[in-house]
KEMI-35107 format. One line per 3 residues: for each residue x negated, y negated, z of C-alpha. Coordinates in nm, 4 decimals. Example, Ala and Ser with C-alpha at 12.3 -4.5 7.8 and 13.67 -1.06 7.14 Angstrom:
% residues 2
-1.2300 0.4500 0.7800 | -1.3670 0.1060 0.7140 $
% end
This chain:
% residues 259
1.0206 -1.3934 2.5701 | 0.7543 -1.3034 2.7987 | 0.9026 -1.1372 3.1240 $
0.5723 -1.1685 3.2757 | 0.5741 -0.7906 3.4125 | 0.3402 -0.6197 3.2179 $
0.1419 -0.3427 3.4157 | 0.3663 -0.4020 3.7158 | 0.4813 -0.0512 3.8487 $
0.9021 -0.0231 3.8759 | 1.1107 0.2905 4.0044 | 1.4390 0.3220 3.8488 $
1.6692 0.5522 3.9969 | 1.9211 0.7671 3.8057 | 1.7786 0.6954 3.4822 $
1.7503 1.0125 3.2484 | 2.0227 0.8341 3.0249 | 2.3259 0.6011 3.0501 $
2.2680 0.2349 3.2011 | 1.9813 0.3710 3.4235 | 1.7736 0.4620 3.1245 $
1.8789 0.1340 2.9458 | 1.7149 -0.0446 3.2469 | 1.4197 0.2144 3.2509 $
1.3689 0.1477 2.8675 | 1.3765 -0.2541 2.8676 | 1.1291 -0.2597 3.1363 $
0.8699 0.0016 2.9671 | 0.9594 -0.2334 2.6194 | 0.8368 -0.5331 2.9130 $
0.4825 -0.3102 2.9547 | 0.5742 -0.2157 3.3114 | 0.4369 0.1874 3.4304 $
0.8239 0.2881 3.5125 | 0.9351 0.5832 3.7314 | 1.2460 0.7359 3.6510 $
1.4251 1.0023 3.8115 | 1.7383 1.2537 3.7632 | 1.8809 1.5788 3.8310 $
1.8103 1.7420 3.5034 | 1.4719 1.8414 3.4805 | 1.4463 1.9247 3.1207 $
1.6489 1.5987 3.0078 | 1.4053 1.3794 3.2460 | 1.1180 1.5492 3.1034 $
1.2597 1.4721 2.7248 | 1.3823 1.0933 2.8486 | 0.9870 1.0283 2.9785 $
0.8102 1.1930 2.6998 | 1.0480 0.9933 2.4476 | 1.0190 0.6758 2.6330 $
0.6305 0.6900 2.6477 | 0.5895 0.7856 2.3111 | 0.7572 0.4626 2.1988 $
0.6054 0.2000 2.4659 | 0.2872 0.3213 2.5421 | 0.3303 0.3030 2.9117 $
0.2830 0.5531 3.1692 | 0.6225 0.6704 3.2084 | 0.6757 0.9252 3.5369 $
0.9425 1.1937 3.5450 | 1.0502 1.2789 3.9029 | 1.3435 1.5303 3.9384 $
1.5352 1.4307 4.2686 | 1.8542 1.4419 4.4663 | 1.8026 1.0711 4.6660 $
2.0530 1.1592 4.8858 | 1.8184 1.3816 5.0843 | 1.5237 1.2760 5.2589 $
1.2702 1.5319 5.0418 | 1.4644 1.3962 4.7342 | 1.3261 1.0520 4.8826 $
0.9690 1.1087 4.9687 | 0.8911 1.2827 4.5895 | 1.0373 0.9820 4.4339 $
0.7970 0.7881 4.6234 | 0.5142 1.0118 4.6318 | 0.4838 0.9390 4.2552 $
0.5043 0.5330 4.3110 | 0.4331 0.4453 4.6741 | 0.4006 0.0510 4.6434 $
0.7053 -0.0244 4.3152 | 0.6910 -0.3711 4.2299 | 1.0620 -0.3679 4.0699 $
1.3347 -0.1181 4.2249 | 1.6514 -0.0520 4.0659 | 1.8994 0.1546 4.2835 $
2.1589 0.3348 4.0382 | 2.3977 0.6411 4.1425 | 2.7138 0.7549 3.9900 $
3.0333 0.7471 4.1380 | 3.2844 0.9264 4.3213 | 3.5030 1.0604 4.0453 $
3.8846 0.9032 4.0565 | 4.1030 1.0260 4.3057 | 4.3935 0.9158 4.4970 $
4.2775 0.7919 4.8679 | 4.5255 1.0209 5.0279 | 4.3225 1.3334 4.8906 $
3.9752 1.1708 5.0533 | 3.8581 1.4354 5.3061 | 3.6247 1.2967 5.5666 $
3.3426 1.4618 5.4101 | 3.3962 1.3242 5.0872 | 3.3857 0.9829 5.1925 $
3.0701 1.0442 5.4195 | 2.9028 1.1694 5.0670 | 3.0234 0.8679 4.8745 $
2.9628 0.6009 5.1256 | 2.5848 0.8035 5.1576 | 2.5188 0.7913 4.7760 $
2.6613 0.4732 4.6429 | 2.5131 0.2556 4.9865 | 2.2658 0.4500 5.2223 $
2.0764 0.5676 4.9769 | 1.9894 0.1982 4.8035 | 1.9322 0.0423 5.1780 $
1.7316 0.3747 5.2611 | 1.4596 0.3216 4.9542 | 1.4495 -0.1010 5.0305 $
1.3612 0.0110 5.3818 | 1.0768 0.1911 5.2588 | 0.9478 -0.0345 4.9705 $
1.0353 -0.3912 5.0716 | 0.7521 -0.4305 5.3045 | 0.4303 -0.3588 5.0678 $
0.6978 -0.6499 4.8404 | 0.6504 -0.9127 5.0857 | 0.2735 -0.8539 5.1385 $
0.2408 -0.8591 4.7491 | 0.4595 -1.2011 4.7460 | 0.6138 -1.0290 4.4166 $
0.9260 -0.7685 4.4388 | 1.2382 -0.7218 4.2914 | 1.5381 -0.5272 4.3571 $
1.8350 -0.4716 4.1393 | 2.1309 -0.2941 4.2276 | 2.3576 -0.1364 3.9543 $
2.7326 -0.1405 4.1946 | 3.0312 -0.2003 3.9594 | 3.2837 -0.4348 3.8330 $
3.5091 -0.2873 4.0498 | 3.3599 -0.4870 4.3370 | 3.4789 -0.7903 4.2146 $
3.8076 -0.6152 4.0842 | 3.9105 -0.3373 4.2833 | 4.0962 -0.0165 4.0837 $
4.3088 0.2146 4.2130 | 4.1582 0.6127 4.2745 | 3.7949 0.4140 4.2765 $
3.8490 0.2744 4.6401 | 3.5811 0.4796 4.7617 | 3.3558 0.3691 4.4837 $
3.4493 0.0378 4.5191 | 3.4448 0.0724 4.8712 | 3.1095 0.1956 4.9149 $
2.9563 -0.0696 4.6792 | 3.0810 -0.3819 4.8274 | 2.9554 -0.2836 5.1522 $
2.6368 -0.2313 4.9742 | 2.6493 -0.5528 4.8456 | 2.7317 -0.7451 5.1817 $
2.4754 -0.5805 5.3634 | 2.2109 -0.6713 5.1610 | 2.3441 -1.0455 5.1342 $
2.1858 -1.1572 5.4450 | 1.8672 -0.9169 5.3737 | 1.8251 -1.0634 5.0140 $
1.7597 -1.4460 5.2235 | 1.5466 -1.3271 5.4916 | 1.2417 -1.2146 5.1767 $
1.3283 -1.4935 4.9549 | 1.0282 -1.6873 5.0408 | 0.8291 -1.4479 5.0155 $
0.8954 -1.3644 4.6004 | 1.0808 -1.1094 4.6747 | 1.4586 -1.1579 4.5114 $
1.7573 -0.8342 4.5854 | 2.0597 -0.9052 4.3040 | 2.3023 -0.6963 4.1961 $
2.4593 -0.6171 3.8281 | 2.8299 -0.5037 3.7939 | 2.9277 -0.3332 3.4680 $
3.2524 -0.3260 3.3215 | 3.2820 -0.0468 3.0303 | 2.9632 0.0138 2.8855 $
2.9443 0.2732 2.5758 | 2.8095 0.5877 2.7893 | 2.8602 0.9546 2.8469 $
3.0523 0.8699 3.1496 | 3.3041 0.6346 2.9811 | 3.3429 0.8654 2.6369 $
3.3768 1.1480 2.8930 | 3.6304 0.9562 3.1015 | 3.8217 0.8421 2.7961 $
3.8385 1.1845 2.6768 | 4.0169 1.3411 3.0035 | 4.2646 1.0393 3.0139 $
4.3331 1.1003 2.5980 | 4.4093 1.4811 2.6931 | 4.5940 1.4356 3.0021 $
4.8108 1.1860 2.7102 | 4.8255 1.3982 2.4530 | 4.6064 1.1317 2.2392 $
4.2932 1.1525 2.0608 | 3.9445 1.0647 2.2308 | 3.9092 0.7689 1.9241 $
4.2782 0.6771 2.0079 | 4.2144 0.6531 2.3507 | 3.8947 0.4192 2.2977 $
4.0748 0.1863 2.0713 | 4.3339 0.1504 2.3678 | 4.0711 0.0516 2.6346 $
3.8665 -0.1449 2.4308 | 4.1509 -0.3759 2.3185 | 4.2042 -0.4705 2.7048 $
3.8618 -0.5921 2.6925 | 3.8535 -0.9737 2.5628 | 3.5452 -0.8638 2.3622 $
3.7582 -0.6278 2.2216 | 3.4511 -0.3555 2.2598 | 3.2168 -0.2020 2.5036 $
2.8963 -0.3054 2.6170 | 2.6222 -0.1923 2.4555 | 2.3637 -0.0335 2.7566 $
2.0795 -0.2379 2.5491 | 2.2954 -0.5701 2.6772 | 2.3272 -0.3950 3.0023 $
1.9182 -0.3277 3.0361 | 1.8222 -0.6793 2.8760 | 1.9739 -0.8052 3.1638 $
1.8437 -0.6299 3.4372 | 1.4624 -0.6464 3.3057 | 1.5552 -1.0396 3.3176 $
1.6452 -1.0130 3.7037 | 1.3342 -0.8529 3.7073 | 1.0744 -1.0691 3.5350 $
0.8461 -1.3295 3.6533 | 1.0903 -1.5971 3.5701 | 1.3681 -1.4665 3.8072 $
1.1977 -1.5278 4.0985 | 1.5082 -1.8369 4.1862 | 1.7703 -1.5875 4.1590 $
1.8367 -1.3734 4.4663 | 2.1591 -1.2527 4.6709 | 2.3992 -1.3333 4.3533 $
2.6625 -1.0694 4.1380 | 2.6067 -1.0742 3.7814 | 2.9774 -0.9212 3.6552 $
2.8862 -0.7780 3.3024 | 3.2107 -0.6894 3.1407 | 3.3132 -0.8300 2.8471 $
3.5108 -1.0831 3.0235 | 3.7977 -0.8696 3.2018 | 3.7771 -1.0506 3.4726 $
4.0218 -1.3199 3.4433 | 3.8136 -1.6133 3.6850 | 3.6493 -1.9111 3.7246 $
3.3781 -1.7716 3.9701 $
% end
Protein backbone atom coordinates (compact mmCIF):
# COMPACT_ATOMS: atom_id res chain seq x y z
CA UNK A 1 0.00 0.00 0.00
CA UNK A 2 0.87 3.38 -0.96
CA UNK A 3 1.01 5.72 2.22
CA UNK A 4 1.18 8.58 -0.04
CA UNK A 5 4.22 10.27 1.97
CA UNK A 6 7.01 9.95 -0.10
CA UNK A 7 9.49 13.00 0.10
CA UNK A 8 7.43 14.44 2.94
CA UNK A 9 9.92 15.52 5.78
CA UNK A 10 8.94 13.77 9.50
CA UNK A 11 10.84 14.32 12.95
CA UNK A 12 10.68 11.44 15.18
CA UNK A 13 11.71 11.93 18.57
CA UNK A 14 13.54 9.36 20.72
CA UNK A 15 14.25 7.14 17.97
CA UNK A 16 17.93 5.69 18.01
CA UNK A 17 16.21 2.20 18.70
CA UNK A 18 13.17 0.64 20.43
CA UNK A 19 9.53 1.72 19.15
CA UNK A 20 10.90 5.21 18.18
CA UNK A 21 13.20 3.75 15.60
CA UNK A 22 10.45 1.24 14.50
CA UNK A 23 8.37 4.39 13.66
CA UNK A 24 11.54 6.20 12.21
CA UNK A 25 12.22 3.03 10.00
CA UNK A 26 8.53 2.44 8.52
CA UNK A 27 8.36 5.95 7.52
CA UNK A 28 11.97 6.09 5.68
CA UNK A 29 10.62 2.33 4.13
CA UNK A 30 7.34 5.04 3.14
CA UNK A 31 10.23 7.41 1.21
CA UNK A 32 9.77 10.19 3.77
CA UNK A 33 13.48 12.44 4.65
CA UNK A 34 13.08 11.43 8.58
CA UNK A 35 14.81 13.20 11.52
CA UNK A 36 15.59 11.22 14.37
CA UNK A 37 17.05 12.12 17.52
CA UNK A 38 18.62 10.54 20.90
CA UNK A 39 20.99 10.90 23.60
CA UNK A 40 23.66 8.62 22.33
CA UNK A 41 25.57 10.19 19.80
CA UNK A 42 27.48 7.31 18.46
CA UNK A 43 24.28 4.91 18.45
CA UNK A 44 22.24 7.84 16.53
CA UNK A 45 25.01 8.22 14.22
CA UNK A 46 25.05 4.15 13.59
CA UNK A 47 20.88 4.11 13.65
CA UNK A 48 20.99 7.05 10.64
CA UNK A 49 23.81 5.71 8.68
CA UNK A 50 22.09 2.11 8.88
CA UNK A 51 18.71 3.41 8.17
CA UNK A 52 19.87 5.43 5.05
CA UNK A 53 21.87 2.84 3.72
CA UNK A 54 18.79 0.62 3.43
CA UNK A 55 16.01 3.30 2.23
CA UNK A 56 17.77 5.65 0.35
CA UNK A 57 16.38 8.62 2.12
CA UNK A 58 18.02 11.43 3.72
CA UNK A 59 18.04 10.30 7.15
CA UNK A 60 19.23 13.24 9.89
CA UNK A 61 20.93 12.40 13.17
CA UNK A 62 20.34 15.10 15.83
CA UNK A 63 21.71 14.34 19.37
CA UNK A 64 19.29 16.14 21.91
CA UNK A 65 17.92 16.34 25.40
CA UNK A 66 14.07 17.80 24.35
CA UNK A 67 13.53 18.62 27.65
CA UNK A 68 15.61 21.78 27.35
CA UNK A 69 14.94 24.56 25.19
CA UNK A 70 18.63 24.25 23.19
CA UNK A 71 17.77 20.47 23.05
CA UNK A 72 14.57 21.94 21.18
CA UNK A 73 15.82 24.48 18.77
CA UNK A 74 18.76 21.81 17.27
CA UNK A 75 16.07 19.35 16.71
CA UNK A 76 14.40 21.87 14.72
CA UNK A 77 17.20 23.61 13.26
CA UNK A 78 17.74 20.40 11.22
CA UNK A 79 13.81 20.22 10.06
CA UNK A 80 12.12 23.59 10.59
CA UNK A 81 8.70 22.93 8.68
CA UNK A 82 8.15 18.52 9.61
CA UNK A 83 5.28 17.37 7.82
CA UNK A 84 4.76 14.21 10.28
CA UNK A 85 5.83 14.59 14.13
CA UNK A 86 6.03 11.78 16.38
CA UNK A 87 6.58 12.76 20.11
CA UNK A 88 8.24 9.63 21.98
CA UNK A 89 10.07 9.81 25.56
CA UNK A 90 10.69 7.13 28.01
CA UNK A 91 9.29 6.87 31.23
CA UNK A 92 9.69 7.49 34.75
CA UNK A 93 11.13 4.24 35.97
CA UNK A 94 8.61 2.28 38.59
CA UNK A 95 8.38 3.56 41.88
CA UNK A 96 6.00 3.67 44.64
CA UNK A 97 4.08 7.27 44.69
CA UNK A 98 5.01 7.78 48.27
CA UNK A 99 8.83 8.00 47.23
CA UNK A 100 7.82 10.85 44.36
CA UNK A 101 9.80 13.97 45.42
CA UNK A 102 8.40 17.15 43.99
CA UNK A 103 11.16 17.38 41.64
CA UNK A 104 10.72 14.14 40.27
CA UNK A 105 7.32 14.63 39.30
CA UNK A 106 8.07 18.20 37.81
CA UNK A 107 10.73 16.12 35.49
CA UNK A 108 8.22 13.46 34.57
CA UNK A 109 5.20 15.55 34.04
CA UNK A 110 8.00 17.93 31.80
CA UNK A 111 9.21 14.92 29.68
CA UNK A 112 6.31 12.65 29.11
CA UNK A 113 3.70 16.03 28.42
CA UNK A 114 5.46 19.53 28.05
CA UNK A 115 7.79 18.48 25.94
CA UNK A 116 5.17 16.89 23.11
CA UNK A 117 2.79 20.19 23.54
CA UNK A 118 6.13 22.33 23.47
CA UNK A 119 7.32 20.91 19.78
CA UNK A 120 3.25 21.03 18.38
CA UNK A 121 3.47 24.65 19.48
CA UNK A 122 6.27 25.20 17.31
CA UNK A 123 5.43 23.02 14.22
CA UNK A 124 1.63 22.98 13.99
CA UNK A 125 1.35 26.30 12.41
CA UNK A 126 3.61 25.90 9.06
CA UNK A 127 0.89 22.24 9.26
CA UNK A 128 -2.11 24.23 8.84
CA UNK A 129 -0.69 26.58 6.14
CA UNK A 130 0.51 23.36 4.29
CA UNK A 131 -3.20 21.81 4.78
CA UNK A 132 -1.07 18.45 5.41
CA UNK A 133 0.38 17.50 9.09
CA UNK A 134 0.38 14.79 11.28
CA UNK A 135 1.13 14.19 14.79
CA UNK A 136 1.47 10.95 16.60
CA UNK A 137 2.01 10.54 20.09
CA UNK A 138 3.64 7.30 21.49
CA UNK A 139 1.85 7.57 25.56
CA UNK A 140 1.18 4.02 26.87
CA UNK A 141 -1.28 1.39 27.57
CA UNK A 142 -1.20 2.38 30.88
CA UNK A 143 -3.48 5.31 30.02
CA UNK A 144 -6.21 3.26 29.36
CA UNK A 145 -5.13 0.79 32.24
CA UNK A 146 -3.47 2.41 34.96
CA UNK A 147 -0.46 0.23 36.94
CA UNK A 148 0.68 0.65 40.11
CA UNK A 149 4.55 2.46 40.63
CA UNK A 150 3.73 3.94 36.85
CA UNK A 151 1.22 6.64 38.22
CA UNK A 152 3.47 9.26 37.27
CA UNK A 153 3.92 7.79 33.85
CA UNK A 154 0.52 7.19 33.51
CA UNK A 155 -0.20 10.30 35.01
CA UNK A 156 1.72 12.46 32.87
CA UNK A 157 0.43 10.79 29.63
CA UNK A 158 -3.21 11.04 30.07
CA UNK A 159 -2.94 14.60 30.70
CA UNK A 160 -1.05 14.66 27.54
CA UNK A 161 -3.63 13.04 25.89
CA UNK A 162 -6.62 15.29 27.19
CA UNK A 163 -4.96 18.32 26.41
CA UNK A 164 -4.45 17.72 23.05
CA UNK A 165 -8.15 16.33 22.62
CA UNK A 166 -9.67 19.62 22.12
CA UNK A 167 -6.38 20.87 20.10
CA UNK A 168 -6.52 17.75 17.75
CA UNK A 169 -10.46 19.35 16.58
CA UNK A 170 -9.59 22.86 16.34
CA UNK A 171 -6.78 21.76 12.97
CA UNK A 172 -8.90 19.04 11.73
CA UNK A 173 -10.10 20.95 8.84
CA UNK A 174 -7.29 22.02 8.00
CA UNK A 175 -5.46 18.22 7.20
CA UNK A 176 -3.87 18.33 10.02
CA UNK A 177 -4.87 15.03 12.33
CA UNK A 178 -2.96 14.69 16.35
CA UNK A 179 -3.60 10.70 17.47
CA UNK A 180 -2.04 8.89 19.85
CA UNK A 181 -0.65 5.05 19.99
CA UNK A 182 -0.54 3.13 23.37
CA UNK A 183 1.72 0.08 23.53
CA UNK A 184 1.33 -2.74 25.67
CA UNK A 185 4.67 -5.02 25.82
CA UNK A 186 6.54 -4.66 22.82
CA UNK A 187 9.89 -6.89 22.42
CA UNK A 188 12.49 -3.96 23.36
CA UNK A 189 15.53 -3.20 25.42
CA UNK A 190 13.32 -1.62 27.90
CA UNK A 191 10.98 -4.61 28.42
CA UNK A 192 14.01 -7.46 28.25
CA UNK A 193 15.73 -5.01 30.64
CA UNK A 194 12.65 -4.69 32.85
CA UNK A 195 12.00 -8.41 32.78
CA UNK A 196 15.44 -9.05 33.76
CA UNK A 197 15.40 -6.86 37.15
CA UNK A 198 11.92 -8.38 38.10
CA UNK A 199 13.53 -12.23 37.23
CA UNK A 200 16.52 -11.24 39.71
CA UNK A 201 14.67 -9.52 42.31
CA UNK A 202 12.66 -13.43 41.99
CA UNK A 203 15.33 -15.44 41.89
CA UNK A 204 14.14 -16.61 38.19
CA UNK A 205 15.73 -16.62 34.95
CA UNK A 206 15.38 -13.59 32.39
CA UNK A 207 13.70 -16.49 29.74
CA UNK A 208 11.59 -17.66 32.79
CA UNK A 209 10.52 -14.42 33.54
CA UNK A 210 9.42 -13.66 29.77
CA UNK A 211 7.48 -16.81 29.47
CA UNK A 212 5.55 -15.54 32.68
CA UNK A 213 4.57 -12.10 31.18
CA UNK A 214 3.95 -13.16 27.91
CA UNK A 215 1.39 -15.81 28.94
CA UNK A 216 -0.77 -12.86 30.57
CA UNK A 217 -0.90 -11.49 27.21
CA UNK A 218 -3.98 -13.10 25.16
CA UNK A 219 -1.52 -13.20 22.21
CA UNK A 220 0.47 -15.12 24.32
CA UNK A 221 3.69 -12.93 22.96
CA UNK A 222 5.01 -9.48 22.58
CA UNK A 223 4.61 -7.10 19.97
CA UNK A 224 6.89 -7.03 17.47
CA UNK A 225 8.15 -2.96 17.14
CA UNK A 226 7.69 -3.67 13.16
CA UNK A 227 3.68 -4.06 14.19
CA UNK A 228 4.21 -1.16 16.43
CA UNK A 229 5.86 1.20 13.42
CA UNK A 230 3.39 -0.22 10.63
CA UNK A 231 0.96 1.37 12.57
CA UNK A 232 2.10 4.61 13.25
CA UNK A 233 3.40 5.28 9.49
CA UNK A 234 -0.48 4.39 8.80
CA UNK A 235 -1.64 7.34 11.20
CA UNK A 236 0.67 9.09 9.24
CA UNK A 237 -0.07 8.55 5.56
CA UNK A 238 -2.18 10.31 3.13
CA UNK A 239 -5.05 8.04 3.81
CA UNK A 240 -5.33 8.94 7.57
CA UNK A 241 -6.29 12.20 7.08
CA UNK A 242 -10.23 11.04 8.83
CA UNK A 243 -8.60 9.89 11.86
CA UNK A 244 -7.75 12.53 14.47
CA UNK A 245 -8.15 12.92 18.43
CA UNK A 246 -8.60 8.90 18.85
CA UNK A 247 -6.27 6.14 21.19
CA UNK A 248 -5.09 3.31 19.28
CA UNK A 249 -4.34 0.65 22.44
CA UNK A 250 -1.73 -1.77 20.82
CA UNK A 251 -1.33 -4.61 23.21
CA UNK A 252 -2.02 -7.84 22.35
CA UNK A 253 -5.41 -7.61 23.73
CA UNK A 254 -4.78 -7.15 27.65
CA UNK A 255 -7.19 -4.96 27.87
CA UNK A 256 -10.24 -6.76 28.76
CA UNK A 257 -13.06 -4.07 26.87
CA UNK A 258 -15.45 -3.35 24.52
CA UNK A 259 -14.16 0.27 23.78
Amino acid sequence: MDLGIAGRKAIVCASSRGLGRACAEKLAEAGCDVVINGRDEARLAATAADMAKRYGVKVTPVAADLATPEGQAALLAACPDPDILVNNNGGPPPRDFRELTRQQMIDGVIANMIVAIELIQKTIGPMTERRFGRIVNITSGSVKMPLANLDLSSGARAGLTAFLAGVARTVADRNVTINHILPGAFDTDRLRSVLGNAAKARGITPEEAAAQRAATIPAKRFGAPEEFGAACAFLCSAQAGYITGQNLLIDGGVFNGAF
